[in-house]
Biopython code that builds the backbone (N, CA, C, O; Angstrom):
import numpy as np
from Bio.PDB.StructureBuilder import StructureBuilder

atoms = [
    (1, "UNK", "N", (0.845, -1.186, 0.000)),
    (1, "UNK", "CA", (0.000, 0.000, 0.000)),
    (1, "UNK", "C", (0.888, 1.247, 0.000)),
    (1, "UNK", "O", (2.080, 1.069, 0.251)),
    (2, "UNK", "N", (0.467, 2.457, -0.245)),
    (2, "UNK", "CA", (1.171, 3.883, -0.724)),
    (2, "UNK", "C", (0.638, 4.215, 0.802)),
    (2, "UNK", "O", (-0.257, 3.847, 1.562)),
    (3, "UNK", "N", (2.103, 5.442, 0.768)),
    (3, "UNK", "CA", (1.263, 5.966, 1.907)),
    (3, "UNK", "C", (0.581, 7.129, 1.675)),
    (3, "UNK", "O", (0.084, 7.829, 2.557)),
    (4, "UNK", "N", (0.551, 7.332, 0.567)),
    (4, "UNK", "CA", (-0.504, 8.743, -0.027)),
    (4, "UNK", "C", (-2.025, 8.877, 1.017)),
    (4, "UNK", "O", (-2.513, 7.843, 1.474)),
    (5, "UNK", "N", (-2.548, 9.999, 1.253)),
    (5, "UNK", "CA", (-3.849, 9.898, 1.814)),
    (5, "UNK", "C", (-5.036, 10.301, 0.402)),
    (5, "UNK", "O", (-4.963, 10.938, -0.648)),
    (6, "UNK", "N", (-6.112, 9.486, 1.150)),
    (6, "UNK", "CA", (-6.765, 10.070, 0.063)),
    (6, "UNK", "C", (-8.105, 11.120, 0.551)),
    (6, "UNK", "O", (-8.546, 11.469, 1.646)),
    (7, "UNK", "N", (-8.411, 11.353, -0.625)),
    (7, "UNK", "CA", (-9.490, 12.671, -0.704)),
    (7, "UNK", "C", (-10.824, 12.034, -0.987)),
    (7, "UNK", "O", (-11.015, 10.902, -1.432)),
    (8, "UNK", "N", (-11.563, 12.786, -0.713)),
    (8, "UNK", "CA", (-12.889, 12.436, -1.581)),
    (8, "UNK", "C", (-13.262, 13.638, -2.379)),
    (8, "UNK", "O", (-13.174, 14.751, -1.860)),
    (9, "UNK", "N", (-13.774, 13.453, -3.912)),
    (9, "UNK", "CA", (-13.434, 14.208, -4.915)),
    (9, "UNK", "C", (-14.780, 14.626, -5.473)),
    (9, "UNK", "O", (-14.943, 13.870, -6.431)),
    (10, "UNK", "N", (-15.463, 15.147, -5.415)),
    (10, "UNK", "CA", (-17.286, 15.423, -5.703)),
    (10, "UNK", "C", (-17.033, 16.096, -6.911)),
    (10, "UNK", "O", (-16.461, 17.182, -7.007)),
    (11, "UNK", "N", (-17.567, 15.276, -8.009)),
    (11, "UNK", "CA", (-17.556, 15.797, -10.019)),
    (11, "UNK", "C", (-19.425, 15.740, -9.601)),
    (11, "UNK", "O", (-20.098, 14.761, -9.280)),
    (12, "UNK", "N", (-19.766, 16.921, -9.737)),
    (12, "UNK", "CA", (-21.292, 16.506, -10.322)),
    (12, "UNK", "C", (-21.891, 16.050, -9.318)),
    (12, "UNK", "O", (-21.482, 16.553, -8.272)),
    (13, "UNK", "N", (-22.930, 15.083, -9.164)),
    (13, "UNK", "CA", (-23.571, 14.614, -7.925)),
    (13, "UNK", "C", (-23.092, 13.304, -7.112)),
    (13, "UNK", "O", (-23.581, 12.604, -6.226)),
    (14, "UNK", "N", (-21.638, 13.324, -8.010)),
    (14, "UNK", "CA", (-21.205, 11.726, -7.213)),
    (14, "UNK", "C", (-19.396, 12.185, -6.743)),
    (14, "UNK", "O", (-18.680, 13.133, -7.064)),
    (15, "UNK", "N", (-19.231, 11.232, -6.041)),
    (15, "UNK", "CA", (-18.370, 11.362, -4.749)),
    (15, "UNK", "C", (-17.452, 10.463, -5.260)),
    (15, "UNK", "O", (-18.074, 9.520, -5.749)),
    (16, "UNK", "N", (-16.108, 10.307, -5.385)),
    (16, "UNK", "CA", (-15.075, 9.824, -5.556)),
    (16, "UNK", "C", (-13.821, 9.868, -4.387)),
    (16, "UNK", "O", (-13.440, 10.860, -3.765)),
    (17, "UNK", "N", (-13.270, 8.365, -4.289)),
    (17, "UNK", "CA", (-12.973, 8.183, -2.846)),
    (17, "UNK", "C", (-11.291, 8.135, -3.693)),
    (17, "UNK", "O", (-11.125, 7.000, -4.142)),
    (18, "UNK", "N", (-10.091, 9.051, -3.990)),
    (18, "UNK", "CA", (-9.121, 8.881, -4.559)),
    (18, "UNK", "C", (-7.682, 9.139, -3.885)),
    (18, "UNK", "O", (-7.705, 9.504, -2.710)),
    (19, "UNK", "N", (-6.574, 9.004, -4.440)),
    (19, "UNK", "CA", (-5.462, 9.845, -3.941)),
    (19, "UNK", "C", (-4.939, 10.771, -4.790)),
    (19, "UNK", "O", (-5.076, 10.649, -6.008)),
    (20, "UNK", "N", (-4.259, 11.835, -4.214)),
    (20, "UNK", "CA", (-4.009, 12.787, -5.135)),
    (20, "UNK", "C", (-2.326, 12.820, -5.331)),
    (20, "UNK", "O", (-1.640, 12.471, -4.371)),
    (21, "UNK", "N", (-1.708, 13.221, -6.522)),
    (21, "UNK", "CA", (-0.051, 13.329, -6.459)),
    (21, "UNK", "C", (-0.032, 14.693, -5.678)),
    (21, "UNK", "O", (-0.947, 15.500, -5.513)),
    (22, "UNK", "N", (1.389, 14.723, -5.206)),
    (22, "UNK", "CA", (1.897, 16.512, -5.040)),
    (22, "UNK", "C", (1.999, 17.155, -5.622)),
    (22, "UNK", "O", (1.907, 18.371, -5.452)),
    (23, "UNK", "N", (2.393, 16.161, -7.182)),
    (23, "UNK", "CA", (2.580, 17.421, -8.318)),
    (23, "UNK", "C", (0.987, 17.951, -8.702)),
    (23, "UNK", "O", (1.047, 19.054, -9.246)),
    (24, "UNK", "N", (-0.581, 17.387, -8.540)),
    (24, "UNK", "CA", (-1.136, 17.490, -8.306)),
    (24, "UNK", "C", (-1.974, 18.978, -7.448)),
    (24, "UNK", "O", (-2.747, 19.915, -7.651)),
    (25, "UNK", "N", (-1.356, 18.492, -6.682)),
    (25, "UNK", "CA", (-1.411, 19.305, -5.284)),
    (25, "UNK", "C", (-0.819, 21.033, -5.497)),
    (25, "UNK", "O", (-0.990, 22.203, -5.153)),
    (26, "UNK", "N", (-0.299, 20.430, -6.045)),
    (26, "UNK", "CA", (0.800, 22.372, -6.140)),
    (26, "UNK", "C", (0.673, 22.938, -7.414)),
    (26, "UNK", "O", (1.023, 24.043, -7.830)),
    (27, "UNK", "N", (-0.062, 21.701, -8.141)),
    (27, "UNK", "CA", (-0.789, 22.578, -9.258)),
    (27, "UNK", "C", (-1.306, 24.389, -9.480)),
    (27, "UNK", "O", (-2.237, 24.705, -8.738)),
    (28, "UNK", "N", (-0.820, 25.418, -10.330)),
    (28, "UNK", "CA", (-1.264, 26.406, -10.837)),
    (28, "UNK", "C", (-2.592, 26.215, -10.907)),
    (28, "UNK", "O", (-3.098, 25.576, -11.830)),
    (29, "UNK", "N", (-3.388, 26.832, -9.789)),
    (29, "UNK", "CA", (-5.045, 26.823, -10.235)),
    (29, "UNK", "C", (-5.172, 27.831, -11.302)),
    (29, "UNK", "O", (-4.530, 28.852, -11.545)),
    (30, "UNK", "N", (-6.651, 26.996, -12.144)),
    (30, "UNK", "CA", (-7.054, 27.838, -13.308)),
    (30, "UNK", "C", (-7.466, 29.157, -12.895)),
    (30, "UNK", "O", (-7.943, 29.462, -11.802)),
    (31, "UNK", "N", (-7.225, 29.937, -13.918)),
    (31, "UNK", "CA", (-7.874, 31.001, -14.274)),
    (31, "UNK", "C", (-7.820, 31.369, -15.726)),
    (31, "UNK", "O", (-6.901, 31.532, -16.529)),
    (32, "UNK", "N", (-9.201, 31.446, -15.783)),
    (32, "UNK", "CA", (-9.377, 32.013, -17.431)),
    (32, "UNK", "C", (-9.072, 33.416, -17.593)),
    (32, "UNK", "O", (-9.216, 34.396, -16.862)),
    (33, "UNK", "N", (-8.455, 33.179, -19.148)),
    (33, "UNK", "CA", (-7.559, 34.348, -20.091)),
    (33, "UNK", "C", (-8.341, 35.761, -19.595)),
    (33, "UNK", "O", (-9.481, 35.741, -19.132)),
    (34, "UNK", "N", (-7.614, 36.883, -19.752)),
    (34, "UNK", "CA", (-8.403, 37.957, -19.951)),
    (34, "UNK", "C", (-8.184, 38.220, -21.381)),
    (34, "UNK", "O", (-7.131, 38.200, -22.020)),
    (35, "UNK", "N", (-9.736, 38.543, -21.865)),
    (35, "UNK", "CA", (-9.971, 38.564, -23.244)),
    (35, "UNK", "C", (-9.233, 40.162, -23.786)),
    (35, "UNK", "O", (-8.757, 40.433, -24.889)),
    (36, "UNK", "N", (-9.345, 40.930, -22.703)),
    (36, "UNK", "CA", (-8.477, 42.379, -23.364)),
    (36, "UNK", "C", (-7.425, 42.385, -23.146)),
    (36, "UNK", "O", (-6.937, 43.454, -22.779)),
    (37, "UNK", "N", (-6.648, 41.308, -23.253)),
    (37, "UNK", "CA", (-4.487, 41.251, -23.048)),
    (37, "UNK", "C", (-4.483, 40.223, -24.347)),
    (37, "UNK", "O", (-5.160, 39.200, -24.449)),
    (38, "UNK", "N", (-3.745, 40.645, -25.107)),
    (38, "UNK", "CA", (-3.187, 40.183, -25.746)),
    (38, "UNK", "C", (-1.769, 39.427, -25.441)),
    (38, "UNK", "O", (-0.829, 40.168, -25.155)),
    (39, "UNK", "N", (-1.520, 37.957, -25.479)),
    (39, "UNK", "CA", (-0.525, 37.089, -25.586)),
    (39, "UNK", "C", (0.410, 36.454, -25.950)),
    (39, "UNK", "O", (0.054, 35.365, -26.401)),
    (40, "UNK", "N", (1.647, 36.647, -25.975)),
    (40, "UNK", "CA", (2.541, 36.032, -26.828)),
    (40, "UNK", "C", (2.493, 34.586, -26.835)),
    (40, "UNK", "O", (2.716, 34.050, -25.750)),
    (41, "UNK", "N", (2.217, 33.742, -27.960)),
    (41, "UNK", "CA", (2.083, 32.139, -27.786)),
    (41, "UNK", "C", (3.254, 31.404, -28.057)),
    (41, "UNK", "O", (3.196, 30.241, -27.659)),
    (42, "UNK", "N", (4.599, 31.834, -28.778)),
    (42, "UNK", "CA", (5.635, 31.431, -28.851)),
    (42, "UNK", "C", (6.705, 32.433, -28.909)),
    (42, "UNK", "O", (6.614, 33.518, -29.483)),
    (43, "UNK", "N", (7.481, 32.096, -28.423)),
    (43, "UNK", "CA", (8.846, 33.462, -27.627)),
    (43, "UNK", "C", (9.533, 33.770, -29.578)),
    (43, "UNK", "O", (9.574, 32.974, -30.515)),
    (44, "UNK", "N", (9.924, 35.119, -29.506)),
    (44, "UNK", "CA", (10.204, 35.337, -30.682)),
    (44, "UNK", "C", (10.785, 36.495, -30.552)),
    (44, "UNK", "O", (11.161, 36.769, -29.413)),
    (45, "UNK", "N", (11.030, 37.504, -31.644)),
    (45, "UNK", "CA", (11.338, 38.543, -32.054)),
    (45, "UNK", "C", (10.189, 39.842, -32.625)),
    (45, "UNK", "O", (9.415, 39.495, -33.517)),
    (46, "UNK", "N", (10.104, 41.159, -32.162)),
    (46, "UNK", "CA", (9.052, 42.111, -32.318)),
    (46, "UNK", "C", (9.705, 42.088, -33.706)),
    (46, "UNK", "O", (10.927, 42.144, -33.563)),
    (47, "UNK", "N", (9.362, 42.029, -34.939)),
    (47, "UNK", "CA", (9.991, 42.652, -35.814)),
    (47, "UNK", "C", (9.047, 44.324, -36.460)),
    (47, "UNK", "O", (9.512, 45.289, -37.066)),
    (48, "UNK", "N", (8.023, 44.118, -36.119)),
    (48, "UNK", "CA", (7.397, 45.276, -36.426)),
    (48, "UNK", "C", (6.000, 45.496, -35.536)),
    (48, "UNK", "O", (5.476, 44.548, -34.952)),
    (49, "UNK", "N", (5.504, 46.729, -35.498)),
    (49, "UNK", "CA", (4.443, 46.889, -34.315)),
    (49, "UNK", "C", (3.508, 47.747, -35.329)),
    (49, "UNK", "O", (3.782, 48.923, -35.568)),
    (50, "UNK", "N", (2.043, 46.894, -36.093)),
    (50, "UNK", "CA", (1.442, 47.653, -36.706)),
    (50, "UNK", "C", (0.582, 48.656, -36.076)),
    (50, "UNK", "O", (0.218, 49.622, -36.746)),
    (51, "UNK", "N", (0.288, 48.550, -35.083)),
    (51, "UNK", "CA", (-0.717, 49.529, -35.177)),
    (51, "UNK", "C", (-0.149, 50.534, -33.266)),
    (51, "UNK", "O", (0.878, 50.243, -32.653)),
    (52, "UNK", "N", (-1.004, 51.441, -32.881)),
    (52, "UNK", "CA", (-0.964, 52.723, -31.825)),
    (52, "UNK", "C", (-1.504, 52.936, -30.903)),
    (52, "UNK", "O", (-2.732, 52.922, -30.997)),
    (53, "UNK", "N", (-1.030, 53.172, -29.853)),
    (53, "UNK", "CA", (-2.303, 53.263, -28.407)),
    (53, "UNK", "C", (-2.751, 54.563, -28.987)),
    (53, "UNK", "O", (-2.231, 55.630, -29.316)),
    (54, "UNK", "N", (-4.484, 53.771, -28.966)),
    (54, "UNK", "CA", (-5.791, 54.771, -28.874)),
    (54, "UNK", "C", (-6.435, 54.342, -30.042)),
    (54, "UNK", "O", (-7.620, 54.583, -30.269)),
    (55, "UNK", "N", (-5.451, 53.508, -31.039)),
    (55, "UNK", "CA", (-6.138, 53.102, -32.476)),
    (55, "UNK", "C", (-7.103, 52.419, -32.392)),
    (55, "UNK", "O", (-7.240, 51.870, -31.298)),
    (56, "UNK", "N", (-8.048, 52.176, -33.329)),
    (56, "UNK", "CA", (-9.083, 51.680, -33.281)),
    (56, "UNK", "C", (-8.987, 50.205, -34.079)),
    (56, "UNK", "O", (-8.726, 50.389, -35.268)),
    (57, "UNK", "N", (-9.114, 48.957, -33.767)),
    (57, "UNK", "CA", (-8.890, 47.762, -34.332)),
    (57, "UNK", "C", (-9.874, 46.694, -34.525)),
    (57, "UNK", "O", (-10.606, 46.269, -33.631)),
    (58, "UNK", "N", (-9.852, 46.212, -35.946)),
    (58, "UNK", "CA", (-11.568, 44.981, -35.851)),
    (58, "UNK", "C", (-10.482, 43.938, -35.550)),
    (58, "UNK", "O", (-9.291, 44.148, -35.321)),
    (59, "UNK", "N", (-11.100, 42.839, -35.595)),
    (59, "UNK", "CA", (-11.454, 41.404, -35.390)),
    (59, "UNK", "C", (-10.229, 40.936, -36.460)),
    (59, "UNK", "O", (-10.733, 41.140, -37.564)),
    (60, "UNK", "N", (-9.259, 40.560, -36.608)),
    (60, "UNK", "CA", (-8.089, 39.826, -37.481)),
    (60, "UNK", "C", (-7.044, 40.819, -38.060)),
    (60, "UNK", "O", (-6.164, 40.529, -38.870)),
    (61, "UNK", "N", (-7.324, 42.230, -37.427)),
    (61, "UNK", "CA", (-6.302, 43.471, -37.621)),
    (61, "UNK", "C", (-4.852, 42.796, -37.404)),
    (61, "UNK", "O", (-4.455, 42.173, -36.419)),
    (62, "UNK", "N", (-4.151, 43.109, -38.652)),
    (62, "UNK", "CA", (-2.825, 42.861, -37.664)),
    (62, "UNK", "C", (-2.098, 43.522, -36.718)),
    (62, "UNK", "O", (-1.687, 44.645, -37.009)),
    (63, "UNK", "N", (-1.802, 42.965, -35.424)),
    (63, "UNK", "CA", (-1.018, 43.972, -34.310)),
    (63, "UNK", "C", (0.609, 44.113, -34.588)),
    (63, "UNK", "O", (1.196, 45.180, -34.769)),
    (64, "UNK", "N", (1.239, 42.710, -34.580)),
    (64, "UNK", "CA", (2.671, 42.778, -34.776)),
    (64, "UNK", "C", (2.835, 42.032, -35.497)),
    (64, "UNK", "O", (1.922, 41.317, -35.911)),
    (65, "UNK", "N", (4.498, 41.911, -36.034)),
    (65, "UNK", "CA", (4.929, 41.133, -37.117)),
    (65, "UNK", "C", (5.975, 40.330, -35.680)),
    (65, "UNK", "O", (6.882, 41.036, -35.240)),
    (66, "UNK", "N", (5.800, 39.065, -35.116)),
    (66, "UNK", "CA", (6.561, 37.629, -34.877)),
    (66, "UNK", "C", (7.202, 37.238, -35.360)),
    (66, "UNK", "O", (6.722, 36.386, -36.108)),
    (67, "UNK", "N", (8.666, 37.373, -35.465)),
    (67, "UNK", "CA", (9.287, 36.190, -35.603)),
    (67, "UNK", "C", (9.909, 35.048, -34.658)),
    (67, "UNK", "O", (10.669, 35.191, -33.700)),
    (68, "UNK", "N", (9.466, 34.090, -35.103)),
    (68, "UNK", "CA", (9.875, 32.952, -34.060)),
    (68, "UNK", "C", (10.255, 30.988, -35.127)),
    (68, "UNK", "O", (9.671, 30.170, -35.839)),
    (69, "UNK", "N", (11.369, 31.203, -34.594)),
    (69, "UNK", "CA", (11.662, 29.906, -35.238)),
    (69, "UNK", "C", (12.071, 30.102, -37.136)),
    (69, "UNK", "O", (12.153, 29.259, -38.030)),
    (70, "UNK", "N", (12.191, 31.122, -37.135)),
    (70, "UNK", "CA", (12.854, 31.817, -38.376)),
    (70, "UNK", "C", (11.354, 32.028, -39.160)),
    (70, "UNK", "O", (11.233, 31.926, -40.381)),
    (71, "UNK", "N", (10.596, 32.240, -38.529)),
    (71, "UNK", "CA", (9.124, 32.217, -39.512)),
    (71, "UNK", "C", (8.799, 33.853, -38.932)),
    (71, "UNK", "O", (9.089, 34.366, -37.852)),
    (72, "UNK", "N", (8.139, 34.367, -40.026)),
    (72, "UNK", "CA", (7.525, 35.677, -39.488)),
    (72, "UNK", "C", (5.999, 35.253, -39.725)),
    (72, "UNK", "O", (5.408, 34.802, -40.706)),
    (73, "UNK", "N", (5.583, 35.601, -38.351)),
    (73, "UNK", "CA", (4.092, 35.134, -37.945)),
    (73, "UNK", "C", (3.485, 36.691, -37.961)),
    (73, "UNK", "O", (4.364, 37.544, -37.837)),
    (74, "UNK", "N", (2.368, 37.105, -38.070)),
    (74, "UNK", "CA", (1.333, 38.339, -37.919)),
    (74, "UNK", "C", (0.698, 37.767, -36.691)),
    (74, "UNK", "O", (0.469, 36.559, -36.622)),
    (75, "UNK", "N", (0.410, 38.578, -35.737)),
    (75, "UNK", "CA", (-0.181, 38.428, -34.688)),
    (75, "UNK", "C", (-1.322, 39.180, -34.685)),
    (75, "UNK", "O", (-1.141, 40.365, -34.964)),
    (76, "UNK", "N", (-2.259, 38.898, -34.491)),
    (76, "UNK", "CA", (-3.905, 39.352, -35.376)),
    (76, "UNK", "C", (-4.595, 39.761, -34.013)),
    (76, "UNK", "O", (-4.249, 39.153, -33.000)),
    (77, "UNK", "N", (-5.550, 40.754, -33.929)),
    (77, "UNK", "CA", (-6.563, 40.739, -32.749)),
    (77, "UNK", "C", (-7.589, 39.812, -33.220)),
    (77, "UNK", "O", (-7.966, 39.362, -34.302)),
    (78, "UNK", "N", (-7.935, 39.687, -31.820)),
    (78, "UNK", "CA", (-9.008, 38.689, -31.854)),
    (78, "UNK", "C", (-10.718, 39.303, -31.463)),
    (78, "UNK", "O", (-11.784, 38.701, -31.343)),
    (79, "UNK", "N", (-10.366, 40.703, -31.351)),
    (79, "UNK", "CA", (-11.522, 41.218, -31.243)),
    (79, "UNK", "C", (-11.920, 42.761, -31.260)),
    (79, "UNK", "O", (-11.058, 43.545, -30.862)),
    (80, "UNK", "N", (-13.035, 43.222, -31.645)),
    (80, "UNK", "CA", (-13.206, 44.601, -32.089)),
    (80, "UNK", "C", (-12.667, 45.459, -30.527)),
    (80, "UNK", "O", (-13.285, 45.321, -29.472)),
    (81, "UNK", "N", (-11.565, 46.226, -30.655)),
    (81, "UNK", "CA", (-11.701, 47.608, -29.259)),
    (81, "UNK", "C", (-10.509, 48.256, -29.938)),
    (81, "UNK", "O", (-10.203, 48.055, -31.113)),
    (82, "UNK", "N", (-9.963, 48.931, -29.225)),
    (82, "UNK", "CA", (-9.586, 50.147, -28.970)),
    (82, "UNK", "C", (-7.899, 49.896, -28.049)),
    (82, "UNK", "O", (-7.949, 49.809, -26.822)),
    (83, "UNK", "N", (-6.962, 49.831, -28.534)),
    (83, "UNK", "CA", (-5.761, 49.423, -28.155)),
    (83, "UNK", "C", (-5.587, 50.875, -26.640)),
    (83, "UNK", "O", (-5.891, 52.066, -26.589)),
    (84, "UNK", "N", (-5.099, 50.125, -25.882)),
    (84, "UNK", "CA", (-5.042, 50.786, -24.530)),
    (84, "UNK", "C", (-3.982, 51.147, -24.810)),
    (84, "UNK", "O", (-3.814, 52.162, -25.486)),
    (85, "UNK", "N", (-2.635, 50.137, -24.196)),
    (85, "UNK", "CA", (-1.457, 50.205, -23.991)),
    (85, "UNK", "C", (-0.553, 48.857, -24.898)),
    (85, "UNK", "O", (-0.976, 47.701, -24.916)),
    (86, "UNK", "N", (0.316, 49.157, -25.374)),
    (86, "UNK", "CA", (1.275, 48.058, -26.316)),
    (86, "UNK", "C", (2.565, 47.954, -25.247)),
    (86, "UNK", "O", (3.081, 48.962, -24.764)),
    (87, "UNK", "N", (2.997, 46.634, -24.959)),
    (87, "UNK", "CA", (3.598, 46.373, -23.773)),
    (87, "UNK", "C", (5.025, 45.753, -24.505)),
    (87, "UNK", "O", (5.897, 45.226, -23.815)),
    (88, "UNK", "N", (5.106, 45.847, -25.537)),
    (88, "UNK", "CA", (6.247, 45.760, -26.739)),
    (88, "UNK", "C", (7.007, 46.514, -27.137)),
    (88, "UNK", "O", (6.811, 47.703, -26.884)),
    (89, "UNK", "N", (7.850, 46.227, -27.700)),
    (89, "UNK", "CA", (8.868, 47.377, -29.253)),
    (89, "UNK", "C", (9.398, 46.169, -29.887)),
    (89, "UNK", "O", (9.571, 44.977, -29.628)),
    (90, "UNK", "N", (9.690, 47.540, -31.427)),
    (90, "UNK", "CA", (10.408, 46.742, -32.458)),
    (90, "UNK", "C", (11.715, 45.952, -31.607)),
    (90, "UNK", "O", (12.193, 46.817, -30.872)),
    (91, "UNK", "N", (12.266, 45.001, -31.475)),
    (91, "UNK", "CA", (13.395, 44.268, -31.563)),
    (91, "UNK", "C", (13.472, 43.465, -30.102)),
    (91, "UNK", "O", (14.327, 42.748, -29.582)),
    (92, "UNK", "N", (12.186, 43.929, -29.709)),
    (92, "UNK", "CA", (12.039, 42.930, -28.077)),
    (92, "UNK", "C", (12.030, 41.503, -28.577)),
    (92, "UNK", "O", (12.027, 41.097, -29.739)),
    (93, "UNK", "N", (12.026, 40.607, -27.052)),
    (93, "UNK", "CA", (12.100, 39.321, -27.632)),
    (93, "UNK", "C", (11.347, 38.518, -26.203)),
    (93, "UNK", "O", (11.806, 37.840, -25.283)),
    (94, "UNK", "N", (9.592, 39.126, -26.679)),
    (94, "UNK", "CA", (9.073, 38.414, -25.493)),
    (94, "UNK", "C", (8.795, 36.757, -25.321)),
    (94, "UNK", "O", (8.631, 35.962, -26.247)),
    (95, "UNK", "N", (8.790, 36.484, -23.981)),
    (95, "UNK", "CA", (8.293, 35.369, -23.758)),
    (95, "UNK", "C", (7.417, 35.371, -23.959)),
    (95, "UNK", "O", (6.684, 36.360, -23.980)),
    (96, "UNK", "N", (6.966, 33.614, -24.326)),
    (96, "UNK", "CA", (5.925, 32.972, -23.891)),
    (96, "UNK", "C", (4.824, 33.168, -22.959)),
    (96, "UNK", "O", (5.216, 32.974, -21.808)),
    (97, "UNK", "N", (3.277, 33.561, -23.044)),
    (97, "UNK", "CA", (2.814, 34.389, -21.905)),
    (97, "UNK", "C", (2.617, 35.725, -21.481)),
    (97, "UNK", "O", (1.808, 36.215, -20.694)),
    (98, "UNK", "N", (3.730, 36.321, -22.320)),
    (98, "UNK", "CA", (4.143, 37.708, -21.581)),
    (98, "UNK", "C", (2.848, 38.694, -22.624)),
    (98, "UNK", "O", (2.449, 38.340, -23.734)),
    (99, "UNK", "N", (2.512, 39.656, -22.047)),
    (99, "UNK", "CA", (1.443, 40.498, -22.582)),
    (99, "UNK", "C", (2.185, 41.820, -23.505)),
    (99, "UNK", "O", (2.990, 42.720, -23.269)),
    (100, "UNK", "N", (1.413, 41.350, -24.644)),
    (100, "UNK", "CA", (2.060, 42.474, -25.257)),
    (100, "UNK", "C", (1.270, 43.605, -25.568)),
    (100, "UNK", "O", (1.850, 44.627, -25.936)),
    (101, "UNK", "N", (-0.106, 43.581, -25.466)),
    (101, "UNK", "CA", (-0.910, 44.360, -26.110)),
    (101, "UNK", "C", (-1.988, 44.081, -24.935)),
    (101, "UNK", "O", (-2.192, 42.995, -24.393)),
    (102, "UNK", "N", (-2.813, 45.666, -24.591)),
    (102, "UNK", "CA", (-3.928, 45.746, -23.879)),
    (102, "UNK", "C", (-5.120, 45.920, -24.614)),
    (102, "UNK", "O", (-4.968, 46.160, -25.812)),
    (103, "UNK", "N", (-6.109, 45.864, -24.236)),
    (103, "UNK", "CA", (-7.531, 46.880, -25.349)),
    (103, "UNK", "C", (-8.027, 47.316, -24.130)),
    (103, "UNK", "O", (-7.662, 46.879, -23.039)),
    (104, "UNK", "N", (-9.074, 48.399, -24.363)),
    (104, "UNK", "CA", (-9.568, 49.065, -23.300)),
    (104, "UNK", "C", (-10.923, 48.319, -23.187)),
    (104, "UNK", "O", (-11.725, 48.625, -22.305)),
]
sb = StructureBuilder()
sb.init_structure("model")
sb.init_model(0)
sb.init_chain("A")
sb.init_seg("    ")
for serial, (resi, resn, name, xyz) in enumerate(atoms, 1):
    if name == "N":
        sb.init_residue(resn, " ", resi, " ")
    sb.init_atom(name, np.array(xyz, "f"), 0.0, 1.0, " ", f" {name:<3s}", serial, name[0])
structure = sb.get_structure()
């Protein structure tokens, strides 16, 4: 037998009698995206910053020009607003995660 303890785990209306890992345990709890930050999804190079805080932007505008992995990617909004703050420049090299773009 482990010497893990276990939990009881309630999905829905039924009860589950389990053990849990540590890596488990120390898990990053969720939290969902904020839809007005824009995200870098793979670490790269700013090579260009199309558009201006205060500009006005639809739905697949391009924001920046990505390069990552020798590819130049367009990084597109994903939704109609109004650019707050750009958390970038030409020749940065954000991480993964890191916010580059606000909307108001």
């Amino acid at each position: 037998m482990s010497d893990q303890q276990h939990t009881t785990l309630v999905i829905g209306d039924r009860a589950y009698e389990t053990s849990l890992t540590k890596k488990f345990k120390q898990r990053k709890p969720y939290a969902p995206l904020d839809p007005k930050k824009v995200l870098c999804v793979i670490p790269g190079v700013i090579q260009k910053v199309y558009v201006k805080e205060g500009q006005r932007v639809q739905c697949d505008d391009p924001l920046f020009l990505l390069e990552a992995m020798k590819m130049q990617n367009d990084v597109l909004s994903h939704l109609d607003g109004v650019v707050m703050s750009i958390q970038v420049q030409v020749g940065q090299m954000p991480a993964k995660g890191q916010v580059l773009l606000e909307f108001e």
